[in-house]
C-alpha positions as CSV (number, residue, x, y, z in Angstrom):
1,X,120.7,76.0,124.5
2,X,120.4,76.5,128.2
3,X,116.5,75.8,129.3
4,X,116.2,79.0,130.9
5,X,117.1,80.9,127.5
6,X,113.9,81.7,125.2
7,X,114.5,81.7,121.6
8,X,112.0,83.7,120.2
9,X,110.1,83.2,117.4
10,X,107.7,86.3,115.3
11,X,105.4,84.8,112.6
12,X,104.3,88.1,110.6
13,X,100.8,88.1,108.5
14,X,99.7,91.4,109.2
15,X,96.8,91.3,106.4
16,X,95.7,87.8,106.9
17,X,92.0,88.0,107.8
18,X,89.8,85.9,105.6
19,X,89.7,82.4,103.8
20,X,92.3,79.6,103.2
21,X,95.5,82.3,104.2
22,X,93.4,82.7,107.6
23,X,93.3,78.4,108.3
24,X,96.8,78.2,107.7
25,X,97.6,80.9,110.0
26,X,95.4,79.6,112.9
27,X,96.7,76.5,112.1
28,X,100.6,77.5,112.3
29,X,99.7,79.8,115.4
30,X,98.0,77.0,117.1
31,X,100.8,74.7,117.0
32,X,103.4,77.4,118.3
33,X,100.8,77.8,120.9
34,X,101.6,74.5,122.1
35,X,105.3,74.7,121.6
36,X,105.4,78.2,123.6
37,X,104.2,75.4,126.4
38,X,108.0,74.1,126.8
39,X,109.1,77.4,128.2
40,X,112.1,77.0,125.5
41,X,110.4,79.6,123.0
42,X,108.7,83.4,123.5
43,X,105.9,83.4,120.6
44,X,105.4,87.1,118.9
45,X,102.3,87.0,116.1
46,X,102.1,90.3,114.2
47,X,98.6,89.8,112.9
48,X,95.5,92.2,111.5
49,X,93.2,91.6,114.7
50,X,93.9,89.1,117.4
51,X,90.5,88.3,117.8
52,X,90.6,85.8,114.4
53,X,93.1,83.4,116.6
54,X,93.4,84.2,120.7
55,X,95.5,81.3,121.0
56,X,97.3,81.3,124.4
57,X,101.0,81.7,124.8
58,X,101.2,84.1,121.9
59,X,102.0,87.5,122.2
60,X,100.1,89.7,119.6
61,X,100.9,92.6,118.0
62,X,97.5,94.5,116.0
63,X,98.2,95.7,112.7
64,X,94.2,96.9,111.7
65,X,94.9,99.6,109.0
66,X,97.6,97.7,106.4
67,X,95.2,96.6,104.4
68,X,94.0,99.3,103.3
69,X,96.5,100.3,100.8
70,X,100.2,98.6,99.9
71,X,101.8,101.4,101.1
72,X,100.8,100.7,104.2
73,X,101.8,97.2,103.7
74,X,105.2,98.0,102.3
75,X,105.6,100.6,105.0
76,X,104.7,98.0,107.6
77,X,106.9,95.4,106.1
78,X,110.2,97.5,105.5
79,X,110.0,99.8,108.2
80,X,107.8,99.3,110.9
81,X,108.7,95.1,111.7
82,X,112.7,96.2,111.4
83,X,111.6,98.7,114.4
84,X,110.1,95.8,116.2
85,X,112.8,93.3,115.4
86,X,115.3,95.6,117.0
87,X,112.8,95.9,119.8
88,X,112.1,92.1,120.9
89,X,115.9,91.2,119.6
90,X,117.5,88.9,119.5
91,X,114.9,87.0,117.6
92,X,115.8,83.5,116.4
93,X,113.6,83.0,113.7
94,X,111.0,85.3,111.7
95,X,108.7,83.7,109.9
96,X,106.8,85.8,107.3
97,X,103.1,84.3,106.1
98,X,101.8,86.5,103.6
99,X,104.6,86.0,100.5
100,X,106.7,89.2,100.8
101,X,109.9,89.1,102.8
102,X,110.5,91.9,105.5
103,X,113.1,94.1,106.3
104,X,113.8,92.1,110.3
105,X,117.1,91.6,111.8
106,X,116.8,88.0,113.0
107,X,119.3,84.8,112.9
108,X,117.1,82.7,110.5
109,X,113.7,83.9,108.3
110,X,111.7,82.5,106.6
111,X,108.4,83.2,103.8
112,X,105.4,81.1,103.5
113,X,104.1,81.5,99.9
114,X,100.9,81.3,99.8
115,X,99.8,83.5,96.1
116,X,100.3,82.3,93.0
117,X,99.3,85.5,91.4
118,X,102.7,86.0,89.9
119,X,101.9,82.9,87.6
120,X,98.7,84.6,86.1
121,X,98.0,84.4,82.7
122,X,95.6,87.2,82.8
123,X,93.9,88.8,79.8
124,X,92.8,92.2,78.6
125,X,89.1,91.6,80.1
126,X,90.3,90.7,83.1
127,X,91.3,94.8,83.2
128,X,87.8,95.1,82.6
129,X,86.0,93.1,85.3
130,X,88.9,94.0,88.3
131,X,92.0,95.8,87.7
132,X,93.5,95.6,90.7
133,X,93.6,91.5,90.0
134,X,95.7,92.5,87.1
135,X,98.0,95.0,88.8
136,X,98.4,92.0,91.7
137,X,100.0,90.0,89.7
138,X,101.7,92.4,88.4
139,X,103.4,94.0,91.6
140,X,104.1,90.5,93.2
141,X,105.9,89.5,90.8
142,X,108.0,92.8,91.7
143,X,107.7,93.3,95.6
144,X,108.2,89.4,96.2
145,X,111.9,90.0,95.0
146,X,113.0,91.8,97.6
147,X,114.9,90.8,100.0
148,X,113.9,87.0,98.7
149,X,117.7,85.7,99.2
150,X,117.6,86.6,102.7
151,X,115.4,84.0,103.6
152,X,117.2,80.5,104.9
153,X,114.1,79.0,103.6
154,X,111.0,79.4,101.2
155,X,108.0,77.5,102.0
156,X,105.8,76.5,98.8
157,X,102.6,73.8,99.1
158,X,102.9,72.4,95.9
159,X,105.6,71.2,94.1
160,X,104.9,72.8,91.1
161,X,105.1,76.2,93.2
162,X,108.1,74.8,94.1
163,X,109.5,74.9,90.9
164,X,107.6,78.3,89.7
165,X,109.3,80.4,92.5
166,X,112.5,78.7,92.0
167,X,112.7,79.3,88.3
168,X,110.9,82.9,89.0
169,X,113.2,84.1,91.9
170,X,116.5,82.4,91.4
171,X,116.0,80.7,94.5
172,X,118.0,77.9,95.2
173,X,115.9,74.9,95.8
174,X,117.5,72.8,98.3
175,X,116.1,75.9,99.9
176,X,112.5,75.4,99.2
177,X,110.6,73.5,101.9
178,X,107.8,71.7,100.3
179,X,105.1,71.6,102.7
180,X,101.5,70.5,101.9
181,X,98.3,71.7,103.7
182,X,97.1,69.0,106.1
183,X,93.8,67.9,104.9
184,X,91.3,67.9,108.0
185,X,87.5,66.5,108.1
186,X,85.6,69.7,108.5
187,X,82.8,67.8,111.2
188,X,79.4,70.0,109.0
189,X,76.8,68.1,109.1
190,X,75.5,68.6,105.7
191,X,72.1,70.3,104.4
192,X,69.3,67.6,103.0
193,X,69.2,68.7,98.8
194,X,67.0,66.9,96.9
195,X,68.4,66.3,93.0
196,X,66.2,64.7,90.3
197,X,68.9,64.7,87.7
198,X,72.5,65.1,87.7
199,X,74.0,67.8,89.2
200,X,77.5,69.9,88.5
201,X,78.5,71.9,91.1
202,X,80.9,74.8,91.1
203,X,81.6,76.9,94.3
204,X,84.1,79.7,94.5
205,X,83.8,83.6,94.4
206,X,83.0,86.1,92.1
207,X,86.6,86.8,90.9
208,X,87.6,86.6,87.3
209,X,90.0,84.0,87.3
210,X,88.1,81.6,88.9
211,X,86.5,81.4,84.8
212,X,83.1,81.0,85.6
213,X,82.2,82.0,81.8
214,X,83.6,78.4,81.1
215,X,80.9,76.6,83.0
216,X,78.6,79.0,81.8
217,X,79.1,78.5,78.5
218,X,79.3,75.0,78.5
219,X,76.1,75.0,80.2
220,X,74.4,76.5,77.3
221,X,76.3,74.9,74.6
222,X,75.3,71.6,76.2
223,X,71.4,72.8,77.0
224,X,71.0,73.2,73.3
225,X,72.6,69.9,72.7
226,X,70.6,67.5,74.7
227,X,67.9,69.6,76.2
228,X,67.5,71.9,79.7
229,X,65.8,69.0,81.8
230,X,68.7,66.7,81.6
231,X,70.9,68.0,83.6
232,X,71.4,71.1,86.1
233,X,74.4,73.5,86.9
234,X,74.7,74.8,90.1
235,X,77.5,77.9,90.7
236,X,78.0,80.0,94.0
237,X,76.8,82.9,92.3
238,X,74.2,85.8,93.0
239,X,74.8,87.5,89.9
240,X,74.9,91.3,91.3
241,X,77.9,90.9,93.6
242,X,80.6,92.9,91.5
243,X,80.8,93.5,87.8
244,X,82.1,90.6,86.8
245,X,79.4,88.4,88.5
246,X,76.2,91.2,87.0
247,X,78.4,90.1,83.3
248,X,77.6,86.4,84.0
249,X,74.2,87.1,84.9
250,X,73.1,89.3,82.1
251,X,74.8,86.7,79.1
252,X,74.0,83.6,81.0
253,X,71.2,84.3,83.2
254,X,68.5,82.6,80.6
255,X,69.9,79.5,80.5
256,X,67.3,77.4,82.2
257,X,69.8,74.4,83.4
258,X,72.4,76.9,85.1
259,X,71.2,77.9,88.5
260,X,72.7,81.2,90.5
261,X,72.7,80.0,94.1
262,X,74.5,83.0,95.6
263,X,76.6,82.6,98.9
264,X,75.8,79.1,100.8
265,X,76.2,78.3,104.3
266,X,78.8,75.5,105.1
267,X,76.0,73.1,105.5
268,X,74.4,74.2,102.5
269,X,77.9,73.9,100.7
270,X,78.7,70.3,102.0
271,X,74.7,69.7,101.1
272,X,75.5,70.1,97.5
273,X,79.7,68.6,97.6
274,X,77.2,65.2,99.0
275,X,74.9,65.2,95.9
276,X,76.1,66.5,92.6
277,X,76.9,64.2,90.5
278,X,80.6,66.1,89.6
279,X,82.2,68.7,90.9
280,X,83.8,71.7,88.5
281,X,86.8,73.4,89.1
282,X,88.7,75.3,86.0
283,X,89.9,78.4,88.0
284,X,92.7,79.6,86.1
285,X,94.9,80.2,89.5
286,X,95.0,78.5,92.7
287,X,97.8,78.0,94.9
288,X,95.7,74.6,96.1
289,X,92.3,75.0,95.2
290,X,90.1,74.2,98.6
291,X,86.7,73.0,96.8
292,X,88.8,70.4,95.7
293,X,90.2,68.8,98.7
294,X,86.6,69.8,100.5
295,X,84.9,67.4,98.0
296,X,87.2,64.5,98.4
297,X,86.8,64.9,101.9
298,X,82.5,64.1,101.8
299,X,82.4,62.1,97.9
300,X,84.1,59.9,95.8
301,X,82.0,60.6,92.7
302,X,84.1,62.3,89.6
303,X,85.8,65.7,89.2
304,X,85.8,68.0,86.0
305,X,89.3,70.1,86.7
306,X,91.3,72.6,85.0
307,X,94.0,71.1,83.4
308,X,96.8,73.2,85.4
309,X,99.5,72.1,87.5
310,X,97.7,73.0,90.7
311,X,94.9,70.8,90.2
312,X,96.8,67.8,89.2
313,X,98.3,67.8,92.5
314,X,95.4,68.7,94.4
315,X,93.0,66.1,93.1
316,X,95.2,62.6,93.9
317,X,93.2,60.7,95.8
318,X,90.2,58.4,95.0
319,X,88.1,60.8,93.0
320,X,88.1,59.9,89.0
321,X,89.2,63.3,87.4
322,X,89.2,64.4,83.8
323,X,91.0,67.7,82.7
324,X,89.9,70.5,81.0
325,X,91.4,72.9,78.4
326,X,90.3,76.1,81.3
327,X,89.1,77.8,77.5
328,X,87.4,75.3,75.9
329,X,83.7,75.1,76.7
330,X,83.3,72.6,74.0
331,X,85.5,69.8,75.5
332,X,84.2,71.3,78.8
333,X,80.3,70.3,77.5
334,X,81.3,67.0,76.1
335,X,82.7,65.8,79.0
336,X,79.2,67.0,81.2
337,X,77.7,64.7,78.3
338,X,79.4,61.8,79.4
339,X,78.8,62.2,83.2
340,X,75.3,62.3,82.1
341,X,75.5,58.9,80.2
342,X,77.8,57.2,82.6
343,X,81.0,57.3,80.3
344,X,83.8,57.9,82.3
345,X,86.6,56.2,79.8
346,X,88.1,60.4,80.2
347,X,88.6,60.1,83.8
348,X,91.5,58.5,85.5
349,X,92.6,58.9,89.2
350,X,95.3,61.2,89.2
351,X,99.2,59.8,90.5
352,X,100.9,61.3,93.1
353,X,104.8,62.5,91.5
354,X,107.8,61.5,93.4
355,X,109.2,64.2,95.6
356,X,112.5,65.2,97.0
357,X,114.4,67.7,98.8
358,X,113.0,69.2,101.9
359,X,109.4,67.9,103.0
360,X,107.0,69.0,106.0
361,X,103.7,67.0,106.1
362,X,103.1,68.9,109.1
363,X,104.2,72.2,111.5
364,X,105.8,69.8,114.2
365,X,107.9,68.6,111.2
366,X,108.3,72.3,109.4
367,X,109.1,74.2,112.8
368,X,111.8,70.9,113.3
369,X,113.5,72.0,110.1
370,X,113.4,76.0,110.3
371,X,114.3,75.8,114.4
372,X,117.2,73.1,113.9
């Protein structure tokens, strides 16, 4: 490639705005920042608003209204990005972030997956409390099918998504680019909390899946076991948010050692990662499951976790874990018991499983593979 040719390169994530989908974008666009700096690529970034990054070297192209139905996404993703792939052409590589693979015209593309709706075990409640989670996981585990063997590459963060989307897509997986999230110290300088006895914390949002009923439950099932000034619970929770959280609040909201703290501040947040006693995590779906990594980052104290696939990964490090049956508040309250007395002979620290195939521990060394 002569150094006065561009290749150009169009990362699409058109309803990427909030959360852990947002960091990885910022991250991904921050790097291509840099590389845009060799004068050997032209950067395009098809994004909701290009105020959330404003990286420099980038040209961005505002997509505000997709999210405001899928058949604006679709439309968007089918029709409108083959427009603009004819437009900038010839594009070199198209990267899509957001899971569904778009109808471009460009020599190599590529999809970041970064739901793992389409592996939801969801019930009949779950209808109940937010039907359109239900019809998510549902329709991804349509729309993502399309055009999926187009792609040169799939890009998963865990190996056991690795394996799902494989087995799910018919992918072939010596095509599947394993690339874990960088873990980064976040620099918050944590809120003072004072804590008289021990503390479990849970922090997440008020979506069903993330099975707050279990530490609920277990609350109260261990309350009436031991008594409510043994121990406290404290969940991210304001109780009137949506109905789901006003059904926590109304059948749990009496029991004395659970404690709805609503939104927290990062401060706040990191004030309580630094002095509970265990952190709780039995969400039912997570592509990584950020509390987790957050609390490894700040404490070495043990972790309750669901016992998924997700979590397993997530958690190796130095933190001793015990898994939990993610519908068993029994087990769940037995093993609160024994953080409370100091038995830990249920926790172990989690093993890393050998890996193979394509690996990326960062975007110098996934951009190396998808540009080659």
């Amino acid at each position: 490639m002569g150094s006065s040719v561009q290749r150009i390169i169009v990362v699409s994530a058109v309803n990427v705005r909030k959360g852990g989908t947002l960091t990885i974008q910022r991250d991904c666009l921050q790097y291509l920042s840099e590389l845009s700096k060799s004068g050997l690529y032209r950067v395009y970034a098809l994004v909701h608003k290009r105020d959330l990054y404003g990286f420099e070297g980038i040209e961005y192209i505002e997509f505000p209204d997709t999210i405001k139905s899928w058949g604006r996404r679709l439309w968007c993703e089918y029709v409108t990005m083959r427009k603009i792939s004819k437009t900038i052409a010839p594009v070199y590589l198209w990267l899509s972030m957001h899971d569904t693979t778009p109808n471009v015209i460009a020599e190599k593309r590529a999809v970041y997956c970064q739901t793992s709706f389409p592996f939801y075990k969801w019930n009949f409640r779950d209808i109940f409390f937010d039907y359109k989670i239900v019809l998510f996981a549902l329709f991804t585990r349509f729309a993502y099918r399309i055009n999926i063997h187009k792609n040169d590459y799939l890009i998963a963060q865990q190996q056991w998504f690795e394996k799902s989307w494989s087995e799910l897509l018919r992918f072939d997986p010596s095509r599947i680019i394993l690339c874990p999230p960088q873990r980064k110290q976040q620099g918050v300088v944590p809120e003072t909390i004072d804590a008289d006895t021990p503390l479990f914390f849970y922090a997440s949002t008020p979506d069903c899946h993330k099975n707050f009923q279990l530490v609920c439950e277990a609350a109260r099932i261990l309350e009436k076991r031991i008594g409510r000034k043994r121990f406290n619970v404290v969940i991210t929770l304001s109780g009137d948010k949506n109905r789901y959280d006003r059904w926590l609040y109304r059948k749990w909201g009496n029991v004395a050692s659970l404690q709805f703290s609503g939104f927290l501040s990062k401060e706040r947040l990191y004030g309580y990662y630094q002095v509970a006693s265990c952190l709780i995590f039995p969400s039912k779906v997570e592509t990584w499951g950020l509390p987790i990594s957050e609390y490894m980052d700040v404490s070495v104290k043990p972790m309750i976790l669901a016992d998924l696939p997700y979590a397993h990964e997530t958690a190796v490090g130095d933190n001793p874990v015990a898994f939990v049956d993610p519908n068993n508040p029994v087990q769940l309250a037995d093993i609160m018991e024994d953080v409370i007395n100091g038995r830990l002979d249920v926790f172990s620290l989690p093993q890393a499983q050998p890996t193979a195939g394509l690996i990326a521990y960062s975007w110098a060394d996934l951009f190396e593979i998808l540009l080659k």
